[in-house]
N, C-alpha and C positions, 0 to 999 in steps of 0.2 A: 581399517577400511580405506580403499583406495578413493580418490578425491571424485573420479567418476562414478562410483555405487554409491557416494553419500550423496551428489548430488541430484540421479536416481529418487532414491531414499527421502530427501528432504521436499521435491517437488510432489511424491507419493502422498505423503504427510502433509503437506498444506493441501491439495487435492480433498484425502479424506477429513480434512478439519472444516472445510468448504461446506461439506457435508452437512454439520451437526448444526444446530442451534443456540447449542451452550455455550457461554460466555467466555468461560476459562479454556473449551476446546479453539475455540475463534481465537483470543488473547493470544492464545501460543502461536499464532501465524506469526504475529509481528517478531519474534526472536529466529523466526526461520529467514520470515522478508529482510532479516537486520543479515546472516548470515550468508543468503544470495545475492545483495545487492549494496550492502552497504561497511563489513567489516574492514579493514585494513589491503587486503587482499579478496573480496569476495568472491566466494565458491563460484558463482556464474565468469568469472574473468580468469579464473583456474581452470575451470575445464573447456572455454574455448580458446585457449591459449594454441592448441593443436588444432583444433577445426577453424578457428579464423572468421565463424560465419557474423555478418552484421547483424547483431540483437536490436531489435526495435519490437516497441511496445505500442499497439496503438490505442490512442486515447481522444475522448472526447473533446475537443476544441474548446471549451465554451468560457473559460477563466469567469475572476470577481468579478461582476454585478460596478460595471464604471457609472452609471449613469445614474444621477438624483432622481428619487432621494434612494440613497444606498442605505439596503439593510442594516440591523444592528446585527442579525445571524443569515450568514448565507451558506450553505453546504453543498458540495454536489453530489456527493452521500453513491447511487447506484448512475449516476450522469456521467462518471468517467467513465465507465467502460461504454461503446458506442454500441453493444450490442443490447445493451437494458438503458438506456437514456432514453429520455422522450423523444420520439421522430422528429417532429421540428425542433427541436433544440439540438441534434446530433449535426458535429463536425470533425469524423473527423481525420485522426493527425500521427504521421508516426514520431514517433521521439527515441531518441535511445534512452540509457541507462542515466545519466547526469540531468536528462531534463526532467526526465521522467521523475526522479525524487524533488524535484524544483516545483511542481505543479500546485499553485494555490487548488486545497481543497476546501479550507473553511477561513472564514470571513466572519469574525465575534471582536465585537467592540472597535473597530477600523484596524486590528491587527490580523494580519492574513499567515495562515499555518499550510504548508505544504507537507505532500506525503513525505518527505524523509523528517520533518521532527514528527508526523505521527508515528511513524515506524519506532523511531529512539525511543518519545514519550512511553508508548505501549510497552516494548523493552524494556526501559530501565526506572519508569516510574511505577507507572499499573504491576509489573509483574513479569513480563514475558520471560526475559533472563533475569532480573531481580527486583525487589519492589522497594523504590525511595521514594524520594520527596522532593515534591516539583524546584528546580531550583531556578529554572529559565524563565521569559515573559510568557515564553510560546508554552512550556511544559503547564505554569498556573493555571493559561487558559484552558488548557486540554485537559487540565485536571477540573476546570470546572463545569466545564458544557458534559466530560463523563458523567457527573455529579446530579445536573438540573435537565438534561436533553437527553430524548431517545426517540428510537425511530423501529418500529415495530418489534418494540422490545426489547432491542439492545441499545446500549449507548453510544453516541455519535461516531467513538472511534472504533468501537467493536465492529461496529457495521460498516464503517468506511473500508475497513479490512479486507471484510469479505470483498469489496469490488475490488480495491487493487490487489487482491491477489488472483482476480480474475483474468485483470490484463497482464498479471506477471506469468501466470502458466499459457497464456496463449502468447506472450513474445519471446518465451521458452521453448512452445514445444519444439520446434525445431530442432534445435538444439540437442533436447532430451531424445528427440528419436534419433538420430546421429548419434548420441552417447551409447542408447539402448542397441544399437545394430552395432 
């Protein structure tokens, strides 16, 4: 399969996993998110290798929670994307691909986890491409808030999923229509 119909194909497939509800369908985004944004060479920097276009993601502004007294748990859970944040609390911001895996999402016990160790966590602890055991600070935490925290039914990082892979197909689609034509 050539590098432009997988990556097609894999934005299709996070798309309809968006969809469902089920845990292990959601789960499998993270091995997809791990493949267009974070492998060695990721699929999204292979196929605009020729097109050249600037990828930016836009994302809610609002970072950790600075000011006392600072939570034990803070999440921004459906707040990064500025299209489902709460109106007053939305700011926001484009970021490319490097910041964008940089961005504190969750805040448990004064250790702060950004989306690329959820991306990994979900990947290579939970299951996504294969299931181990936490070996990080960050992997423990995220194996424990999955454990004790949920939010309309799925667990912290299930559901944080769904959002960032909301802002990852809308600072794709470009892209993906340029591939598709």
């Amino acid at each position: 399969m050539e590098k432009s119909q997988l990556f097609i194909k894999t934005i299709e497939d996070i798309e309809r996993r968006l969809t469902s509800h089920d845990e292990y369908e959601i789960l499998m985004i993270a091995g997809l998110l791990r493949k267009l944004l974070l492998d060695g060479n990721p699929l999204m920097n292979q196929v605009n290798q020729e097109k050249r276009l600037k990828i930016a993601f836009t994302v809610n502004d609002r970072g950790v929670p600075q000011t006392p007294p600072i939570p034990i748990f803070w999440s921004i859970e459906d707040g990064i994307d500025p299209e489902t944040s709460v109106p007053h609390l939305c700011n926001p911001k484009e970021v490319n691909k490097d910041d964008f895996l940089k961005i504190p999402i969750i805040l448990f016990n004064g250790r702060i986890l950004t989306i690329k160790d959820l991306i990994l966590h979900m990947a290579h602890v939970e299951g996504a491409i294969h299931q181990g055991m936490p070996k990080s600070d960050e992997e423990k935490v995220l194996k424990e808030l999955g454990q004790t925290l949920g939010i309309g039914g799925l667990p912290t990082g299930i559901r944080l999923l769904k959002a960032i892979s909301r802002v990852v197909l809308k600072g794709l689609q470009q892209l993906k229509n340029d591939i598709a034509n």
